[in-house]
N, C-alpha and C positions, 0 to 999 in steps of 0.2 A: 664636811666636804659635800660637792655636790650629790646628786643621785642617778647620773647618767654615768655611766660607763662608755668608756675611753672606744669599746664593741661597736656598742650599739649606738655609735653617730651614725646618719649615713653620709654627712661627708666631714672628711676631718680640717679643720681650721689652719691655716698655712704657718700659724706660730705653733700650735702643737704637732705639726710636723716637725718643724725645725728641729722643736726640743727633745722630740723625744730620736730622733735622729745624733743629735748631740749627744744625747744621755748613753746611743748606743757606742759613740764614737768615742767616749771618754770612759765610757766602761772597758773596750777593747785594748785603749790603751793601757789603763790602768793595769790589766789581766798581764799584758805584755810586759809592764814593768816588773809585779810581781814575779811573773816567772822568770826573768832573767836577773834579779836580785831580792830575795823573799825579805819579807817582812821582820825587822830587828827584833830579836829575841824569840822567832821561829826557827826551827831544824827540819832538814828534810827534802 
C-alpha cells in the first residue's frame, strides 16, 4: 500500500470522502441488522 496516511492528508480527495462515508453507512447498517437478527449459528 501506499505510505501516506489517510491523517495526515491535508485535504482529503472527494472519492475518499464518499467511500469512506459509505463504509460508515454500511457498517451502521450492517451493526443494525445484526442486532435485530444475530448471526446463524450465534446465541445470545
Amino acid at each position: 500500500m501506499s505510505g501516506t496516511d489517510f491523517k495526515d492528508l491535508d485535504e482529503v480527495p472527494e472519492k475518499v470522502a464518499q467511500t469512506a462515508a459509505m463504509l460508515a453507512c454500511n457498517s451502521a447498517h450492517l451493526a443494525r441488522m445484526l442486532k435485530a437478527d444475530q448471526y446463524p449459528g450465534t446465541s445470545g
